[in-house]
ZADREN-357241 format. One record per residue (C-alpha): residue number from 1; chain; x negated, y negated, z. Coordinates in Angstrom, 1 decimal, always signed. Example, Ala and Ser with C-alpha at 12.3 -4.5 7.8 and 13.67 -1.06 7.14 Angstrom:
<nodes>
<1, 'A', <-12.3, +4.5, +7.8>>,
<2, 'A', <-13.7, +1.1, +7.1>>,
</nodes>
This chain:
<nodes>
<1, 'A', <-3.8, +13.3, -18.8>>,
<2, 'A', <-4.5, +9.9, -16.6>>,
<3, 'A', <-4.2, +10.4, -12.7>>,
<4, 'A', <-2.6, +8.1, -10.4>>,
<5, 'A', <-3.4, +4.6, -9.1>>,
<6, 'A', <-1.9, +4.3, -5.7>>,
<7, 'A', <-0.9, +0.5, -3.8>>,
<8, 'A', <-1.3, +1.5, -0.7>>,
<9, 'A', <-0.2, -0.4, +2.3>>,
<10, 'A', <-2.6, -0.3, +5.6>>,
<11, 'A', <-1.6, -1.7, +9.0>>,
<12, 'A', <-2.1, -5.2, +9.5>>,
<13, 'A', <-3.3, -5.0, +13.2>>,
<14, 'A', <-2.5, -2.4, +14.8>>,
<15, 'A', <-3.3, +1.4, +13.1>>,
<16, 'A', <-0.8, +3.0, +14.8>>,
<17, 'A', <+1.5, +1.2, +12.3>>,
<18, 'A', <-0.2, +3.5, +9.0>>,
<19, 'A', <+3.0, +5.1, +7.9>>,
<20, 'A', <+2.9, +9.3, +7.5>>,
<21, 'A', <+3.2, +8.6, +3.6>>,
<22, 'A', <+0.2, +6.0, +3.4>>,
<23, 'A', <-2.2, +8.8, +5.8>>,
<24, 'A', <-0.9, +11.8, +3.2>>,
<25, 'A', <-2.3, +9.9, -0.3>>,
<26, 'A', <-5.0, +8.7, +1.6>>,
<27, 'A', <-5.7, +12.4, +2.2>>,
<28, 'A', <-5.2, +13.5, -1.4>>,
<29, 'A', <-6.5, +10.4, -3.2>>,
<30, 'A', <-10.0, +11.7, -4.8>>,
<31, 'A', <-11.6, +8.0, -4.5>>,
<32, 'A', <-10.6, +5.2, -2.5>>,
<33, 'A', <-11.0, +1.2, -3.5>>,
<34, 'A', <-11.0, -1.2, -1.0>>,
<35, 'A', <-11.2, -5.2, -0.7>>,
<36, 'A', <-13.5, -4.4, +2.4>>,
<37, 'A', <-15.0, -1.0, +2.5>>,
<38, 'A', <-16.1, -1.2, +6.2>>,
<39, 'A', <-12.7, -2.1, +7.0>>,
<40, 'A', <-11.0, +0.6, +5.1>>,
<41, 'A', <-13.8, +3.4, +6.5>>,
<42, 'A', <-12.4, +2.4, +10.6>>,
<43, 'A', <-9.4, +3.5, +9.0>>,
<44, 'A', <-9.9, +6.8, +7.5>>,
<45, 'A', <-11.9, +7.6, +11.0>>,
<46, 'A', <-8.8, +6.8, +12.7>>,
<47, 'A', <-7.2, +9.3, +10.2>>,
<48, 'A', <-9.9, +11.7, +10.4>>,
<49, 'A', <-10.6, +11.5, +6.2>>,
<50, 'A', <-13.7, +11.4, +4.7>>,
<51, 'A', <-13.6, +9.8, +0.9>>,
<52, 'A', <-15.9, +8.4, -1.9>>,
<53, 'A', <-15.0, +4.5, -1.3>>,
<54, 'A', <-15.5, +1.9, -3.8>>,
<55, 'A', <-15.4, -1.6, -3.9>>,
<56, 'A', <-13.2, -4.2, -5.3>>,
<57, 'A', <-12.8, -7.1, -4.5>>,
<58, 'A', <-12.9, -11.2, -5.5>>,
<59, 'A', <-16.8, -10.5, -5.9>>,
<60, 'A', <-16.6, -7.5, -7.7>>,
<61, 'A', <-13.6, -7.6, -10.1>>,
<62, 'A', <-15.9, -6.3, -12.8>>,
<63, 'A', <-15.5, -2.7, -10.9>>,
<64, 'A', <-12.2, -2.6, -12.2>>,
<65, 'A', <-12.7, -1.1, -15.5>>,
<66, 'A', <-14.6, +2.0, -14.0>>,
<67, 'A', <-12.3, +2.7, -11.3>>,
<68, 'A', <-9.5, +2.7, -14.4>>,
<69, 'A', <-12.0, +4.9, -16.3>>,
<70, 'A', <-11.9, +7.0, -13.6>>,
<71, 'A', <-8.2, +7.2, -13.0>>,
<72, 'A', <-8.1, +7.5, -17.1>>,
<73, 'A', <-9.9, +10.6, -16.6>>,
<74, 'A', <-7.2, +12.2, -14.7>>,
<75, 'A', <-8.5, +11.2, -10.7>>,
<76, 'A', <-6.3, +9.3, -8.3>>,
<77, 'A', <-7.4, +6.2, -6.9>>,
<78, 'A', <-5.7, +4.6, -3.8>>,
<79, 'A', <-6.2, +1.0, -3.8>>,
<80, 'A', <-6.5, -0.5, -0.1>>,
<81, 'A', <-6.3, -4.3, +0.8>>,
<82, 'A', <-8.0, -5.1, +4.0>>,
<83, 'A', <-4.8, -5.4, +5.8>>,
<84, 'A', <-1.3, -5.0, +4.5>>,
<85, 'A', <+0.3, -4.7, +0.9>>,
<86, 'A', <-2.3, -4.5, -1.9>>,
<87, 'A', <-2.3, -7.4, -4.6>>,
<88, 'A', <-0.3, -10.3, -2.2>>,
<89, 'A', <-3.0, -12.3, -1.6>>,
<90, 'A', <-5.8, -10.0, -2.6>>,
<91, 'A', <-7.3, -9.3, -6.0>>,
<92, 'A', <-5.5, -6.2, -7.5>>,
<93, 'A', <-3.2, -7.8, -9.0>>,
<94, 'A', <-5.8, -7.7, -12.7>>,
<95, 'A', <-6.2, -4.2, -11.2>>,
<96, 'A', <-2.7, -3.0, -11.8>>,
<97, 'A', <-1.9, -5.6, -15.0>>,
<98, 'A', <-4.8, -3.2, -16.9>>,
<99, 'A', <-3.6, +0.0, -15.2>>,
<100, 'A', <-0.3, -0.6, -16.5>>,
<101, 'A', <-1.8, -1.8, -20.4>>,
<102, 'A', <-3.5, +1.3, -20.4>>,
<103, 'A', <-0.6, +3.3, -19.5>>,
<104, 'A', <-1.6, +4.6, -16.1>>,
<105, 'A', <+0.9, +5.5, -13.5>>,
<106, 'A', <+1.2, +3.0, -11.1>>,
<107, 'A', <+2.7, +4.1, -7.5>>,
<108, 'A', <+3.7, +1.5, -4.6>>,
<109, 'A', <+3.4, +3.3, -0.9>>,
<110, 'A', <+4.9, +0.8, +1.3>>,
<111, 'A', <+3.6, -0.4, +4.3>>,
<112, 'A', <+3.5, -3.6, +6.9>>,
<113, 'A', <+3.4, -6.8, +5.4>>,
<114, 'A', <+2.4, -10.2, +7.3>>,
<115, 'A', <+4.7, -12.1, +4.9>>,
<116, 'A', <+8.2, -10.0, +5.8>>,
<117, 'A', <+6.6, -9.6, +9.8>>,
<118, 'A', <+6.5, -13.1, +10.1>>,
<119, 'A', <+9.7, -14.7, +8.8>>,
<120, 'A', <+11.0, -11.9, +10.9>>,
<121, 'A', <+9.8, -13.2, +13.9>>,
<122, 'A', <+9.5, -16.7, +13.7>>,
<123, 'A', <+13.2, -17.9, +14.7>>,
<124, 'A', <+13.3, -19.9, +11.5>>,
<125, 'A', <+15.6, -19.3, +8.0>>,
<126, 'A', <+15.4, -16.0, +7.1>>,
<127, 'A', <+18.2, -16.4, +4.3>>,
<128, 'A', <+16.0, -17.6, +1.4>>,
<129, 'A', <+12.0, -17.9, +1.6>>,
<130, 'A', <+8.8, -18.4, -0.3>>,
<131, 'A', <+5.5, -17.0, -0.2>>,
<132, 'A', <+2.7, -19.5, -1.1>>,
<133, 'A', <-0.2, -17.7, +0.4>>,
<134, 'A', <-3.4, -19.7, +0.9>>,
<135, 'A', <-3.1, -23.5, -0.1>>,
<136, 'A', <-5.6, -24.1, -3.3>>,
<137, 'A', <-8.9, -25.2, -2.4>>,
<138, 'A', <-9.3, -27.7, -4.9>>,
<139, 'A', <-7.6, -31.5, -3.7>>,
<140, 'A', <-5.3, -32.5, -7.1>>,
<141, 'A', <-4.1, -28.6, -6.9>>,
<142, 'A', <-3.6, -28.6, -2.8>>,
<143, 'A', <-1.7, -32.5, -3.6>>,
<144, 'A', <+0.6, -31.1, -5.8>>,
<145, 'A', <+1.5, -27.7, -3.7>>,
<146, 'A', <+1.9, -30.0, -0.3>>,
<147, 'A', <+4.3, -32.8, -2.4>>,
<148, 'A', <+6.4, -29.4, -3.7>>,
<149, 'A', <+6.6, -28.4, -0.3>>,
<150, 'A', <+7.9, -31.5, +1.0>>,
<151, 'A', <+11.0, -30.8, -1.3>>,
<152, 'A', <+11.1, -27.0, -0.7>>,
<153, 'A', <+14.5, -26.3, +0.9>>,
<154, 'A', <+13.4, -22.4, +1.6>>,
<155, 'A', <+11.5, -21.1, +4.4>>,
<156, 'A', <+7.9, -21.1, +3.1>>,
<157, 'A', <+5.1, -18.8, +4.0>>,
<158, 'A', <+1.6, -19.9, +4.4>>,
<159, 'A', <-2.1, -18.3, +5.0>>,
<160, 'A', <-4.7, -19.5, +6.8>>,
<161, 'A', <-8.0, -19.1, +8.1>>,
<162, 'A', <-8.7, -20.5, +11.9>>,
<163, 'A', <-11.7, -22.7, +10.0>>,
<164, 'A', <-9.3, -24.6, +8.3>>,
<165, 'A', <-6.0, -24.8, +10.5>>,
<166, 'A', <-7.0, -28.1, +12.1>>,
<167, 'A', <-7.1, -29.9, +8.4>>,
<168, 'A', <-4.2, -27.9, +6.8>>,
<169, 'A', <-1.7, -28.8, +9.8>>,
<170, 'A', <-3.1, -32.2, +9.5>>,
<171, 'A', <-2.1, -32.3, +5.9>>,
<172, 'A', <+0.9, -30.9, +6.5>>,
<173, 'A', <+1.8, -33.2, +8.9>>,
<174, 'A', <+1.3, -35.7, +6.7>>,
<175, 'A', <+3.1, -34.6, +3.6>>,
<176, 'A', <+6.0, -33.1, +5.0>>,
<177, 'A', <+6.2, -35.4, +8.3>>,
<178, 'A', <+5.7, -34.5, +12.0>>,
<179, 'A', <+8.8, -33.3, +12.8>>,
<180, 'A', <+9.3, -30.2, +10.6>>,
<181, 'A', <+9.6, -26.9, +12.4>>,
<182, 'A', <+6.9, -24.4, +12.2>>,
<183, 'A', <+6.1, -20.8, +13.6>>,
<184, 'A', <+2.5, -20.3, +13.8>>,
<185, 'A', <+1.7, -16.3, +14.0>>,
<186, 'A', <-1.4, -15.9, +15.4>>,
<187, 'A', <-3.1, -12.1, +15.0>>,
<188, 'A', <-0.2, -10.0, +13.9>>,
<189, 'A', <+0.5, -6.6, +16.0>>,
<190, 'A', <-3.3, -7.0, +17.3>>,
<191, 'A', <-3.7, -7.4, +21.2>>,
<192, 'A', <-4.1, -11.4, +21.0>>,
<193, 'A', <-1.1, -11.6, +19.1>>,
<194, 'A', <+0.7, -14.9, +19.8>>,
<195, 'A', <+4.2, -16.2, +18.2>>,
<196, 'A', <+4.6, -20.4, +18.2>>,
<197, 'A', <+7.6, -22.1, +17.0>>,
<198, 'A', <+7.4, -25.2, +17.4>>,
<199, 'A', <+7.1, -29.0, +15.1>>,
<200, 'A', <+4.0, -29.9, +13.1>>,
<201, 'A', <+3.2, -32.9, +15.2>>,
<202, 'A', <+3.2, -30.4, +18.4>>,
<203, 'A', <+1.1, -27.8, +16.2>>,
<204, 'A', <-1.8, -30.3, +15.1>>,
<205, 'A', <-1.6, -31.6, +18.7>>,
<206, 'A', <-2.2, -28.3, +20.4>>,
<207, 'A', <-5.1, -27.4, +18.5>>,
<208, 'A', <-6.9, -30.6, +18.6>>,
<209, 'A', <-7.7, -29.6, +22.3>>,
<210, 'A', <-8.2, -25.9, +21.4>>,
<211, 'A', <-9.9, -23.9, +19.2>>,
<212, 'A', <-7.8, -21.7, +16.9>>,
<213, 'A', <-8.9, -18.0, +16.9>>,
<214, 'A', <-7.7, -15.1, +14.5>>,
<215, 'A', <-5.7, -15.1, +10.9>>,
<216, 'A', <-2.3, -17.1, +10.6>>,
<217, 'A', <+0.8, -17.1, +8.8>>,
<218, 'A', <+2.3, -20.3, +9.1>>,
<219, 'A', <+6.1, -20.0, +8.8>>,
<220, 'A', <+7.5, -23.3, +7.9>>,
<221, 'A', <+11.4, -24.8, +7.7>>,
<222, 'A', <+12.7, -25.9, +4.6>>,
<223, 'A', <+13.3, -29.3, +3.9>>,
<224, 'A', <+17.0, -30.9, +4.7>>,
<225, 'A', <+19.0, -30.5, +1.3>>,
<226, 'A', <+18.3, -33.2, -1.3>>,
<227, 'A', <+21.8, -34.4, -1.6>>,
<228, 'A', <+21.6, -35.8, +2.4>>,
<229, 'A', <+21.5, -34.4, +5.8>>,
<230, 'A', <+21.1, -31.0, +7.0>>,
<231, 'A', <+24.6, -29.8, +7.5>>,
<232, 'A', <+25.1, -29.3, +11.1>>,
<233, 'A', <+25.7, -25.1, +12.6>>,
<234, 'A', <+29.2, -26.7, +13.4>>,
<235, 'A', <+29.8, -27.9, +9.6>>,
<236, 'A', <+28.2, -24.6, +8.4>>,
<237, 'A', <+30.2, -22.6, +10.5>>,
<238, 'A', <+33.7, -23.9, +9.0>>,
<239, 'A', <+32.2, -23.6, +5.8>>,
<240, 'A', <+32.1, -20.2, +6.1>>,
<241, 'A', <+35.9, -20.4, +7.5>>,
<242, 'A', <+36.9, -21.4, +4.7>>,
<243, 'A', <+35.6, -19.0, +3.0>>,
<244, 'A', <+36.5, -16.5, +4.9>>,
<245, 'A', <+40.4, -18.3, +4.6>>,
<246, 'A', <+39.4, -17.9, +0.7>>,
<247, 'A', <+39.6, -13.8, +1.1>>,
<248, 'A', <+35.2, -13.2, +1.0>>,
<249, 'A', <+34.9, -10.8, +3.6>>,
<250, 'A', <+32.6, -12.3, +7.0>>,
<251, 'A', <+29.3, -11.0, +5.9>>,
<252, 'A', <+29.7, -12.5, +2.5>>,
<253, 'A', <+31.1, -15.8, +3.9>>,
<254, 'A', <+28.1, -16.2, +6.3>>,
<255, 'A', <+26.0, -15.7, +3.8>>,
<256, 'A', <+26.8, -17.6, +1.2>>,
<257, 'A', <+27.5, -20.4, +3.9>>,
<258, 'A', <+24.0, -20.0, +5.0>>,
<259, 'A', <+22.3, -20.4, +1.6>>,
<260, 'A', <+20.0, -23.7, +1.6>>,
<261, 'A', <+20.9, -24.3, +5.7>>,
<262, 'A', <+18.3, -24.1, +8.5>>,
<263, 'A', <+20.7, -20.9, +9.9>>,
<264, 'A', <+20.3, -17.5, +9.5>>,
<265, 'A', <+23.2, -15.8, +8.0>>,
<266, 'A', <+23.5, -13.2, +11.4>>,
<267, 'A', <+23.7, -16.9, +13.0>>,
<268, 'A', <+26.7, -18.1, +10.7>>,
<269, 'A', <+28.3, -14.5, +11.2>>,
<270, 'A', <+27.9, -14.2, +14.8>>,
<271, 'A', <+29.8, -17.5, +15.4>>,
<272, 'A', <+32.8, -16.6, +12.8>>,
<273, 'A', <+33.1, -13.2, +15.0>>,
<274, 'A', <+33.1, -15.6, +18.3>>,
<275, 'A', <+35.3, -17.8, +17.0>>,
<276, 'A', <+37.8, -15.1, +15.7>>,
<277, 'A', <+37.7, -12.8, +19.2>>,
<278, 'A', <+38.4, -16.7, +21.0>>,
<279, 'A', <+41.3, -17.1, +18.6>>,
</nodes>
């Protein structure tokens, strides 16, 4: 009978944030693979576990099939990413598309994400969003994802590495113009962390006269809807009136008068609840 292979989610910062679940199949799991195995060893110190560790990661994807074997044989694996949810940006996504052909068990233990944590805290549209991860390296693949983001009406999520902020915000300045909000998240739940909203045009500016430190998550505003302007929070708002005047209860209203707007739906809600107490 095959063990388990376990997705398990590691803090992304700051190890307090491990979760009670993520420490107790950490502490069961016979082997552990991890993208960094340094990384994942500060860890289980912190825990006080000792485990067999195993590598796998973009450089050594052909470890896959033996930790499967393994798992086949009836251990349990738990997969580790070097910070946050396994397989979003990371390379076990082959890992579980295999485990899952071969009819291993396949168990997801939550844990912080930089995606969700970011688009939390950035002040932009948390209604609707897209994760794009790291832009592609290669230039006719990077044109084409910067031309679709110029269009994207959602919130969209970026990586990046401080080596290359300076040229991405460039390019993004240029594709999607100067003026487009951003949130730049600078070392999440870490002791330097730093939270930036702020245009594109200010962004590139800032770091042309200082050096970017740390991992990002760039957290940019959708475009203004293709059919004109970007409704207004006034025009929003009696949208959702009226739909409120239609019988949706406020939540609903707010949200569905929030879909492909700049505003938040609490945003939308909140001023429907003002305007009602005022009337």
């Amino acid at each position: 009978m095959p063990g388990t292979l376990y997705l398990v989610g590691t803090p992304i910062g700051n190890l307090q944030d491990i979760t009670p679940r993520a420490a107790a199949v950490l502490g069961q799991a016979d082997f552990v693979a991890a993208e960094d195995t340094r990384v994942t060893l500060r860890l289980l110190n912190h825990l006080g576990l000792k485990k067999p560790l195993v590598s796998y990661h973009e450089h050594a994807l052909q470890h896959g099939a033996a930790i499967l074997d393994r798992v086949q044989a009836g251990e349990s694996c738990a997969v580790c990413t070097d910070a946050g949810m396994p397989c979003i940006s990371d390379p076990g996504e082959p890992l579980v598309r295999d485990a899952l052909a071969r009819g291993i068990p396949v168990v997801p233990v939550p844990g912080p994400s930089a995606v969700v944590t970011a688009v939390a805290v950035s002040g932009q549209s948390t209604a609707r969003f897209v994760f794009e991860g790291f832009l592609p390296a290669a230039k006719k693949e990077r044109r084409a994802r910067l031309e679709a983001l110029a269009h994207e009406e959602r919130t969209a999520v970026l990586y990046e590495a401080p080596h290359r902020l300076r040229a991405t915000l460039a390019e993004l300045c240029a594709a999607l113009g100067p003026a487009r909000g951003v949130t730049l998240c600078r070392e999440l739940t870490k002791i330097h962390e730093q939270i930036l909203k702020t245009t594109l045009g200010e962004a590139a500016a800032l770091y042309e006269s200082s050096d970017p430190r740390g991992e990002y998550v760039l957290v940019l505003a959708g475009a203004a809807p293709a059919d004109g302007d970007a409704p207004t929070l006034e025009q929003t708002v009696a949208a959702a009136r009226a739909l409120l005047a239609g019988g949706l209860p406020p939540t609903a209203a707010a949200r569905q008068a929030a879909a492909g707007t700049p505003f938040a739906r609490k945003e939308i809600y909140r001023a429907l609840i003002r305007g009602a107490d005022e009337e």
